[in-house]
KEMARGU-87339 format. One record per residue (C-alpha): residue number from 1; x, y, z; residue in one letter. Coordinates in nm, 2 decimals. Example, Ala and Ser with C-alpha at 12.3 -4.5 7.8 and 13.67 -1.06 7.14 Angstrom:
<atoms>
+-----+--------+--------+--------+----+
|   i |      u |      v |      w | aa |
+-----+--------+--------+--------+----+
|   1 |   1.23 |  -0.45 |   0.78 |  A |
|   2 |   1.37 |  -0.11 |   0.71 |  S |
+-----+--------+--------+--------+----+
</atoms>
This chain:
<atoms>
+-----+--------+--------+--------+----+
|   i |      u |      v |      w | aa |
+-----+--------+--------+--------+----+
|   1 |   8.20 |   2.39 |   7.65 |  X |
|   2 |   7.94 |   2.65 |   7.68 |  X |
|   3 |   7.88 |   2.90 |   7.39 |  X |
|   4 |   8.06 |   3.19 |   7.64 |  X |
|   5 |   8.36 |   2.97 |   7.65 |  X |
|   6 |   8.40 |   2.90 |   7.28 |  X |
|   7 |   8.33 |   3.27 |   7.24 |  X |
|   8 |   8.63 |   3.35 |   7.44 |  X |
|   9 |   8.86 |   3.10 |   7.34 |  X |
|  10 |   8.80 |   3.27 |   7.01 |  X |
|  11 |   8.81 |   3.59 |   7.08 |  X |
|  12 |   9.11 |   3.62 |   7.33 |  X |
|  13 |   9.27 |   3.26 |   7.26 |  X |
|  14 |   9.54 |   3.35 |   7.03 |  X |
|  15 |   9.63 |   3.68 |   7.23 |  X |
|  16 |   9.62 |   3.48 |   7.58 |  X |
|  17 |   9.86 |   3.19 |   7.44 |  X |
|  18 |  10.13 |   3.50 |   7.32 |  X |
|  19 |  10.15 |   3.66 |   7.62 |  X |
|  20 |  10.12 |   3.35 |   7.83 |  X |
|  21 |  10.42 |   3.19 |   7.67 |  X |
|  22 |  10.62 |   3.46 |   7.65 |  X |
|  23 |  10.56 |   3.56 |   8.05 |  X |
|  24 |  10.62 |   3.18 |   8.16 |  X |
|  25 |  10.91 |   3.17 |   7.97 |  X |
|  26 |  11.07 |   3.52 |   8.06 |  X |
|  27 |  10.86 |   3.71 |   8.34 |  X |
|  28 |  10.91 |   4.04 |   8.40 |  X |
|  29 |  11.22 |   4.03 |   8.15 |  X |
|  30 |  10.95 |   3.97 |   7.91 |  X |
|  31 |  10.82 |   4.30 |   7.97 |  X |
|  32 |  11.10 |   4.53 |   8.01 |  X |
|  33 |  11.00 |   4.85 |   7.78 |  X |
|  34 |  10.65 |   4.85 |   7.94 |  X |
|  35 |  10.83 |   4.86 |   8.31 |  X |
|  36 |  11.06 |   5.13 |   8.19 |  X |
|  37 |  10.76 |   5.32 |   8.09 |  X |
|  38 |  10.63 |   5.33 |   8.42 |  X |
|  39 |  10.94 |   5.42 |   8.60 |  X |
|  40 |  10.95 |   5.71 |   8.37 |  X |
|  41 |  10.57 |   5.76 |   8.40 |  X |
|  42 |  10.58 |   5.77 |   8.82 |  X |
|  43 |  10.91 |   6.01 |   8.79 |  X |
|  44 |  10.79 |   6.25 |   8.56 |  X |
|  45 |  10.43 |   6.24 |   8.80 |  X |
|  46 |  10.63 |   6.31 |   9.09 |  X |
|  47 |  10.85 |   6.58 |   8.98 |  X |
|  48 |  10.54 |   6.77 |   8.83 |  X |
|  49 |  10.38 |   6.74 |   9.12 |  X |
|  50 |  10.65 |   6.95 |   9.29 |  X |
|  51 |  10.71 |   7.37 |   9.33 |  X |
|  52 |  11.03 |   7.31 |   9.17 |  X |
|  53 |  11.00 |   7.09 |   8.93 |  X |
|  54 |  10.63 |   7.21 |   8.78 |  X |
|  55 |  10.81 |   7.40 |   8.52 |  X |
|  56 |  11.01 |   7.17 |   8.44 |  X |
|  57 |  10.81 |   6.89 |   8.29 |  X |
|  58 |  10.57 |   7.18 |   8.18 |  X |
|  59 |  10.86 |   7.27 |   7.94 |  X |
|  60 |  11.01 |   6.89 |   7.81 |  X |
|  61 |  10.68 |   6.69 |   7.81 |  X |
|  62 |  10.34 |   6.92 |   7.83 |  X |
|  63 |  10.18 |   7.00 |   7.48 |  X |
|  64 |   9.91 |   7.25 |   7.36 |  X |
|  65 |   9.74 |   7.34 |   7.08 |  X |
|  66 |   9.83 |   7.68 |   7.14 |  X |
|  67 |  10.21 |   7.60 |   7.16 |  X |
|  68 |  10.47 |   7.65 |   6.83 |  X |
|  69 |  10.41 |   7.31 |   6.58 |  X |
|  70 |  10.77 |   7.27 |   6.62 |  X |
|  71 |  10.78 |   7.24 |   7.01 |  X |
|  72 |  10.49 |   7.01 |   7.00 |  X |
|  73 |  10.66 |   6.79 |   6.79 |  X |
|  74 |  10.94 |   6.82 |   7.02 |  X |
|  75 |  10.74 |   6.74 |   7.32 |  X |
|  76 |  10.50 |   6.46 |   7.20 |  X |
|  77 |  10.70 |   6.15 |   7.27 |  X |
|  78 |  10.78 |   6.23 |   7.62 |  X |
|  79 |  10.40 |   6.35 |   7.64 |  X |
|  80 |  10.36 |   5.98 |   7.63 |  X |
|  81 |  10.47 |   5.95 |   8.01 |  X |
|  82 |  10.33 |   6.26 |   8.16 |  X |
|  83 |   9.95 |   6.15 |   8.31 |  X |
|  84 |   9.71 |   6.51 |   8.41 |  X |
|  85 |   9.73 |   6.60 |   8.75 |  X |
|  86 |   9.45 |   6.60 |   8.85 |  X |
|  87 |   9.33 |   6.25 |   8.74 |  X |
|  88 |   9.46 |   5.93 |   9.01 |  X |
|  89 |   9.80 |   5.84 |   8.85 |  X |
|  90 |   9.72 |   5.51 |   8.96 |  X |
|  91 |   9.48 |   5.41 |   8.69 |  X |
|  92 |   9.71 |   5.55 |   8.43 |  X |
|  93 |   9.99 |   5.32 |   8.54 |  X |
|  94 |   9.79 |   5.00 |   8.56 |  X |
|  95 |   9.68 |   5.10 |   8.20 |  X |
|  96 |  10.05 |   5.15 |   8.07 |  X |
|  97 |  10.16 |   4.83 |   8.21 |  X |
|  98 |   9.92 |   4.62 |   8.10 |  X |
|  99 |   9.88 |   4.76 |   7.74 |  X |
| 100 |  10.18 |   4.81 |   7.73 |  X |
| 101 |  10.31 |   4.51 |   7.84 |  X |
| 102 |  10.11 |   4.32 |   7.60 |  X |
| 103 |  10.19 |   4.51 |   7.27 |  X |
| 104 |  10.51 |   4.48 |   7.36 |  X |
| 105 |  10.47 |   4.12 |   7.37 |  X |
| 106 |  10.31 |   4.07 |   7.09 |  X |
| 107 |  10.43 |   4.34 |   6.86 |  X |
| 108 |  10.80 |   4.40 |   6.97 |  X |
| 109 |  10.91 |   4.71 |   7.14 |  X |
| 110 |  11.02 |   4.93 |   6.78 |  X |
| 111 |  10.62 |   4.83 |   6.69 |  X |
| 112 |  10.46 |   4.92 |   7.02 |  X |
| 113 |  10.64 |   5.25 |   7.03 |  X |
| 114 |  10.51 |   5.35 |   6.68 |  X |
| 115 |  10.15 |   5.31 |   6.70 |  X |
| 116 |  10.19 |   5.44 |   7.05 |  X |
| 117 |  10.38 |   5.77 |   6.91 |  X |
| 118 |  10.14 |   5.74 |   6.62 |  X |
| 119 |   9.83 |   5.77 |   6.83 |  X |
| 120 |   9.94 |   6.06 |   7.03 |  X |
| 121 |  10.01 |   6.29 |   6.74 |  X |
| 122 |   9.70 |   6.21 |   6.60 |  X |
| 123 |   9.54 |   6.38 |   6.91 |  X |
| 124 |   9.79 |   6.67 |   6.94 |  X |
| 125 |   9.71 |   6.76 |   6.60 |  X |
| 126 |   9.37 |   6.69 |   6.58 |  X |
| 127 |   9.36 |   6.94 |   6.87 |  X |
| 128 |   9.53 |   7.21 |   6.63 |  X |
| 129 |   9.29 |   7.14 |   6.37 |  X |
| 130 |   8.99 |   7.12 |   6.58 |  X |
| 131 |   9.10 |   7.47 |   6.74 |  X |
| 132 |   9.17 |   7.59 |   6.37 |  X |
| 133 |   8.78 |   7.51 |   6.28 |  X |
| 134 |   8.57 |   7.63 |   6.58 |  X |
| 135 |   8.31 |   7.48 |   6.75 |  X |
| 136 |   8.06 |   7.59 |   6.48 |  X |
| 137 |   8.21 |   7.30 |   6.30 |  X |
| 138 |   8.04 |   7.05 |   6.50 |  X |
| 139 |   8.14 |   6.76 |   6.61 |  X |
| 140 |   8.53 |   6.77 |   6.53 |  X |
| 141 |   8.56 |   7.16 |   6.60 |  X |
| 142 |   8.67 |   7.26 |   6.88 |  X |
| 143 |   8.66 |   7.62 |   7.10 |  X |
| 144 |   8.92 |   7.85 |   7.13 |  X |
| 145 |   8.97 |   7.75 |   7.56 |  X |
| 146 |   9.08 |   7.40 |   7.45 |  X |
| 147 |   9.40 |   7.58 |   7.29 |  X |
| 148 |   9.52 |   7.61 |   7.63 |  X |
| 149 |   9.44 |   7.24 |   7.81 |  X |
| 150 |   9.69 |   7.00 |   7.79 |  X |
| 151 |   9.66 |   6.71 |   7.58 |  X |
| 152 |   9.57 |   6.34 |   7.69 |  X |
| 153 |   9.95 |   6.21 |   7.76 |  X |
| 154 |   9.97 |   5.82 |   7.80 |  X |
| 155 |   9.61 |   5.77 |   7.75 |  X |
| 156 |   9.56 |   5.79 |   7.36 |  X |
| 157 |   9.85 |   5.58 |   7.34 |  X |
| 158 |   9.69 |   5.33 |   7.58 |  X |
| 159 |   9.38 |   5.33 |   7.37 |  X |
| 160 |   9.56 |   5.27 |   7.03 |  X |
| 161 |   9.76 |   5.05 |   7.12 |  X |
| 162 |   9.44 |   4.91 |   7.31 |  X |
| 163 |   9.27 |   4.87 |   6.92 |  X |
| 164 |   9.61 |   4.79 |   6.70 |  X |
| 165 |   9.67 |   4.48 |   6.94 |  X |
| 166 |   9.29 |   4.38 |   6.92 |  X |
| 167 |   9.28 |   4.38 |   6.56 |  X |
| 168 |   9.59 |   4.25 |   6.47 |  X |
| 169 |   9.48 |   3.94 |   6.67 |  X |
| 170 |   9.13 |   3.90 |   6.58 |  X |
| 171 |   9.01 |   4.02 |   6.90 |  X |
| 172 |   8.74 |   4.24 |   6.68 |  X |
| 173 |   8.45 |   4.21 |   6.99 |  X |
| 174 |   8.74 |   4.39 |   7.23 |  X |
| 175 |   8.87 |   4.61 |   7.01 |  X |
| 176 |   8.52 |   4.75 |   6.89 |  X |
| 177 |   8.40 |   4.76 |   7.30 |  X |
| 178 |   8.72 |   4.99 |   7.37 |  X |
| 179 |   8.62 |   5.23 |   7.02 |  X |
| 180 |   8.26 |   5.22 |   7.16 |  X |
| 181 |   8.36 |   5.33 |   7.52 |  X |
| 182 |   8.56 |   5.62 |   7.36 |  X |
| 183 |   8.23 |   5.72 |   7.21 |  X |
| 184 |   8.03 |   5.77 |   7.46 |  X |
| 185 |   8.29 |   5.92 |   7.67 |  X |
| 186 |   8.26 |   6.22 |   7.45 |  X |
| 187 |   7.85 |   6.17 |   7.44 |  X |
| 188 |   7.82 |   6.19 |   7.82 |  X |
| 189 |   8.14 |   6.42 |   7.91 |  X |
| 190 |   8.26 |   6.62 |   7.63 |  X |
| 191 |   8.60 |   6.76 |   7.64 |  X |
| 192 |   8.95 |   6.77 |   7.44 |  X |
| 193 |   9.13 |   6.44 |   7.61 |  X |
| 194 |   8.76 |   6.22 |   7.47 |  X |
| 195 |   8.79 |   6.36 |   7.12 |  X |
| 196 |   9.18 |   6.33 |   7.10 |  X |
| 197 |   9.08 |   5.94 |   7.23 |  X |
| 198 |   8.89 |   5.90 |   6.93 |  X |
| 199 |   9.16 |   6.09 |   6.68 |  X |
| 200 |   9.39 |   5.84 |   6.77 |  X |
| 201 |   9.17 |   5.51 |   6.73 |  X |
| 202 |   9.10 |   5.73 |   6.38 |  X |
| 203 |   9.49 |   5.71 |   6.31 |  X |
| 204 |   9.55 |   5.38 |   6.43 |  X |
| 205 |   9.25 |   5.24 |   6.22 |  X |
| 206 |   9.38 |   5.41 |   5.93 |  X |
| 207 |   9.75 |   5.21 |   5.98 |  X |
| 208 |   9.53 |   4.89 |   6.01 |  X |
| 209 |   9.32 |   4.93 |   5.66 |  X |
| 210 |   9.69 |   4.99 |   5.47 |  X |
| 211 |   9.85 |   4.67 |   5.68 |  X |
| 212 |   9.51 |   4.46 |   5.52 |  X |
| 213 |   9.57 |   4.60 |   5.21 |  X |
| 214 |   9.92 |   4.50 |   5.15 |  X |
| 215 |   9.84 |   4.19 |   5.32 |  X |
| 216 |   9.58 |   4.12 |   5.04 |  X |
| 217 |   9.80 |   4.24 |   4.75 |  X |
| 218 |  10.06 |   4.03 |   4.91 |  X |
| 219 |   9.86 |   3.72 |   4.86 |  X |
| 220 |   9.67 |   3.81 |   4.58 |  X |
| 221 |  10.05 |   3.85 |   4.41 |  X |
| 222 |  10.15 |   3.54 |   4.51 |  X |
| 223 |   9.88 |   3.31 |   4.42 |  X |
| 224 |   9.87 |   3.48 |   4.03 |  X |
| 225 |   9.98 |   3.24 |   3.76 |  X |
| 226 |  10.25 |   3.39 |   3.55 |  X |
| 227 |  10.49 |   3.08 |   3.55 |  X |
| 228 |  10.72 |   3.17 |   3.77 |  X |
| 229 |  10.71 |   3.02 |   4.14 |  X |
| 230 |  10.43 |   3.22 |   4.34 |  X |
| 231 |  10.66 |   3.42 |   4.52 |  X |
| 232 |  10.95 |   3.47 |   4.25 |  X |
| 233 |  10.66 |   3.66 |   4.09 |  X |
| 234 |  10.57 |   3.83 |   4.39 |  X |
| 235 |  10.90 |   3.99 |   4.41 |  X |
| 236 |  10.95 |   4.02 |   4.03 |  X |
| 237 |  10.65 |   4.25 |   4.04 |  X |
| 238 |  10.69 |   4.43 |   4.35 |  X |
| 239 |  11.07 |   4.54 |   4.26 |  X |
| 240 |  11.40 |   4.44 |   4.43 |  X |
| 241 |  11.34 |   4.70 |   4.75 |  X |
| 242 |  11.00 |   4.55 |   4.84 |  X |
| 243 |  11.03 |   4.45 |   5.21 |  X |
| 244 |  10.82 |   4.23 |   5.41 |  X |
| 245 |  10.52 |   4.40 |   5.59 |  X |
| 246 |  10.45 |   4.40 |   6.02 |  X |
| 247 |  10.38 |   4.04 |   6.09 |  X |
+-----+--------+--------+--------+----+
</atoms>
């Protein structure tokens, strides 16, 4: 086996055997939140795209910084499935299925949807903040215009997901590549969707460092030696409520 090989093995072996197993067992009923997001993602595209339904998915699924906090909220998680205009829906689909389709594979649907929702605020509200400090604050600030463009829809959630799912399976090299490609998106073309792109790995990152954490204190709790069993004493000092973490 060449060096390439065992580097891959090692790097995508683990995530390849989840999904494989789980496709070969189930198929496209493996999948099932991923192809709902599509359908949703292709209708919403469509009726945008029309005189008399613009305003429409303007008003349920379009969010700006310059909108009311309270309607963005409102809006965010059907911002999820509404892709720009003016980009080729295409690519945006093949992204939502196939990260989508894995996460959902390998973290459960509840899972996906959280780090997916949890992605796409970070951008919408970086945007505020970014708005809120001005472009003299250089590099997070952002001008006034950007107030008014709409935020990057399924995309953010694509990219966290995109990261979450490499860490959580060791696929570091993959997960870092997709960070780095953020990056110089908003090197060679910046604009509000590349920034929100990174807010979102920012956020997701953020959920990873507390999952290591509690995994650490975890075992660190359970290998101490107080007598007790490793993880009676676990429990004993982490209180009656304490509930397992993600797997």
């Amino acid at each position: 086996m060449t060096a390439l090989a065992r580097w891959a093995r090692a790097e995508w072996g683990p995530l390849y055997t989840a999904v494989r197993g789980r496709l070969v067992e189930k198929r496209l009923r493996a999948v099932p939140m991923a192809l709902g997001a599509v359908c949703l993602t292709v209708l919403l595209h469509v009726v945008h795209g029309q005189s008399w339904g613009y305003r429409l998915v303007e008003n349920v699924g379009t969010v700006r910084a310059e909108d009311p906090l309270w309607l963005a909220l409102l809006r965010t998680p059907l911002s999820l499935f509404v892709p720009a205009l003016d980009l080729p829906v295409w690519g945006a689909l093949a992204q939502l299925l196939l990260v989508f389709g894995i996460a959902e594979i390998c973290l459960g649907r509840w899972r996906t949807l959280v780090v997916a929702y949890v992605a796409t605020l970070a951008g919408t509200l970086y945007a505020r903040v970014g708005v809120w400090l001005g472009p003299d604050a250089a590099p997070v600030g952002l001008p006034a215009s950007d107030a008014r463009v709409v935020d990057a829809g399924p995309s953010a959630a694509v990219v966290g997901l995109a990261v979450f799912v490499g860490w959580r399976y060791r696929a570091y090299v993959t997960a870092g590549a997709v960070t780095l490609a953020m990056v110089v998106e908003v090197l060679v073309k910046e604009n509000l969707a590349g920034k929100e792109h990174l807010a979102a790995i920012a956020a997701v990152l953020v959920v990873c460092a507390v999952r290591a954490l509690r995994h650490r204190c975890w075992r660190e709790c359970a290998g101490s030696s107080s007598g007790r069993p490793p993880i009676q004493s676990c429990k004993a000092r982490r209180g009656p409520d304490h509930r397992r973490s993600w797997r």
